[in-house]
C-alpha positions as CSV (number, residue, x, y, z in Angstrom):
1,X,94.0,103.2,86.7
2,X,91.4,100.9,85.2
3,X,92.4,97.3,83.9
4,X,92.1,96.8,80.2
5,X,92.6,93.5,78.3
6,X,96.6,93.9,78.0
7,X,96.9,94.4,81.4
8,X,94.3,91.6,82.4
9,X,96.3,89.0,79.8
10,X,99.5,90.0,81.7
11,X,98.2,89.3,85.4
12,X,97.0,85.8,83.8
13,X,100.0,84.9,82.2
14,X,102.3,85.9,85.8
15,X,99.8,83.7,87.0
16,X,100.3,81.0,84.9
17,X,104.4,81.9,84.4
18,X,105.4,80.1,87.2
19,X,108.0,83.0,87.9
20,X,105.6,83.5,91.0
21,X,105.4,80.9,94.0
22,X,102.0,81.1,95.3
23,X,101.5,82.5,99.2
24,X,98.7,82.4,101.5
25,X,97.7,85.7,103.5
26,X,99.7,88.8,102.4
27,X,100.5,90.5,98.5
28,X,103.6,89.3,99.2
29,X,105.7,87.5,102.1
30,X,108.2,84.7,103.0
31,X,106.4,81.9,101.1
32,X,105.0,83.5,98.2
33,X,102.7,85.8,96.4
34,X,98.9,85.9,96.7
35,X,96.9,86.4,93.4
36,X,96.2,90.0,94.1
37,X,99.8,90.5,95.1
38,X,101.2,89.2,91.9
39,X,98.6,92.2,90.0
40,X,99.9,94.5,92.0
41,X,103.9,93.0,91.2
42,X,103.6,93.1,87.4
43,X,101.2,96.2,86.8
44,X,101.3,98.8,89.8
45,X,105.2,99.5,90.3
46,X,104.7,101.9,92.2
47,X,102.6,99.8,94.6
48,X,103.5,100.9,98.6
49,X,106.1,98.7,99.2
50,X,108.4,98.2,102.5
51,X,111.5,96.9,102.0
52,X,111.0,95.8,98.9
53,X,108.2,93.4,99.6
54,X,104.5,94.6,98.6
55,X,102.5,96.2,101.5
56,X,98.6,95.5,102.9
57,X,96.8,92.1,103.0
58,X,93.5,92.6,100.9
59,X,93.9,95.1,98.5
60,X,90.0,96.1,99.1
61,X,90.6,97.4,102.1
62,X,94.3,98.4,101.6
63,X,95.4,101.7,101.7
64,X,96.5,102.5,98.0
65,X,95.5,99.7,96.0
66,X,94.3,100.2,92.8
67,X,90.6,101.4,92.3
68,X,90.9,98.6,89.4
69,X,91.6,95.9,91.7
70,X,89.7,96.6,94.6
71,X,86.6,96.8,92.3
72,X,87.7,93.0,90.3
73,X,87.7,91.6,93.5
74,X,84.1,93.1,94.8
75,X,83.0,92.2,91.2
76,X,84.3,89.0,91.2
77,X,82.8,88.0,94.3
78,X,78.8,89.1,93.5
79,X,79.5,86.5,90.1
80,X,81.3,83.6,92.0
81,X,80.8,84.3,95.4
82,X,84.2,84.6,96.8
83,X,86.5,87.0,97.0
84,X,90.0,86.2,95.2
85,X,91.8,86.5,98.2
86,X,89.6,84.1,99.8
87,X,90.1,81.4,96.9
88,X,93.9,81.8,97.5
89,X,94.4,81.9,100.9
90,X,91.4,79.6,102.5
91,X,89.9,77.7,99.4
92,X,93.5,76.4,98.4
93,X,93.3,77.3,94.9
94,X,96.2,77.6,92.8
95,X,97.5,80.2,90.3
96,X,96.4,78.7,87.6
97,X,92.6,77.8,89.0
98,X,92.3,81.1,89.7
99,X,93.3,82.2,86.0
100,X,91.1,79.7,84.9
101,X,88.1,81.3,86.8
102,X,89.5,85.1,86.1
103,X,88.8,84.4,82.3
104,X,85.8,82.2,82.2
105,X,84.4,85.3,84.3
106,X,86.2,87.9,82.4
107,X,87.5,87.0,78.8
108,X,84.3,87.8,77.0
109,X,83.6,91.0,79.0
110,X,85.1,93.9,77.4
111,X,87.8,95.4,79.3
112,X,88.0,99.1,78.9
């Protein structure tokens, strides 16, 4: 699976929905949802799960994320140097920061 602009606009708007409370160190636990967690919520159903709650904590290393995600986050990182994950869970950025940067990065490059 490859992220194309539908699916990008999605991920930003879950971001932005509110519908998601924001969590620090897993896809998903107790508190909340991390920004790659809440990618993997609304576009990979089928994402491992236990229990109902998304498995793995970076999805770069994680055992059955999406190639499309693992290679966002690598690419994200040589333009802004950080990861995603590391914007939401140790630079304190919220959801909607990190849409912000997602689509000053992204929004004008083509998304096949």
């Amino acid at each position: 699976m490859k992220i194309n602009r539908t699916q990008f606009d999605t991920w930003i708007q879950a971001l932005r929905s509110g519908e998601f409370k924001q969590g620090r160190g897993q896809l998903e636990g107790a508190e909340g949802f991390c920004c790659m967690g809440t990618a993997c919520k609304v576009l990979v159903p089928e994402y491992q799960t236990l229990d109902g709650m998304l498995v793995g904590g970076f999805p770069r290393r994680g055992r059955g994320a999406p190639k499309w995600l693992t290679e966002i986050s690598k690419d994200f990182a040589l333009k802004k140097l950080s990861y995603l994950e590391e914007l939401n869970d140790n630079a304190g950025a919220t959801f909607d920061e990190i849409a912000d940067l997602l689509e000053a990065v992204y929004i004008h490059q083509v998304l096949d």
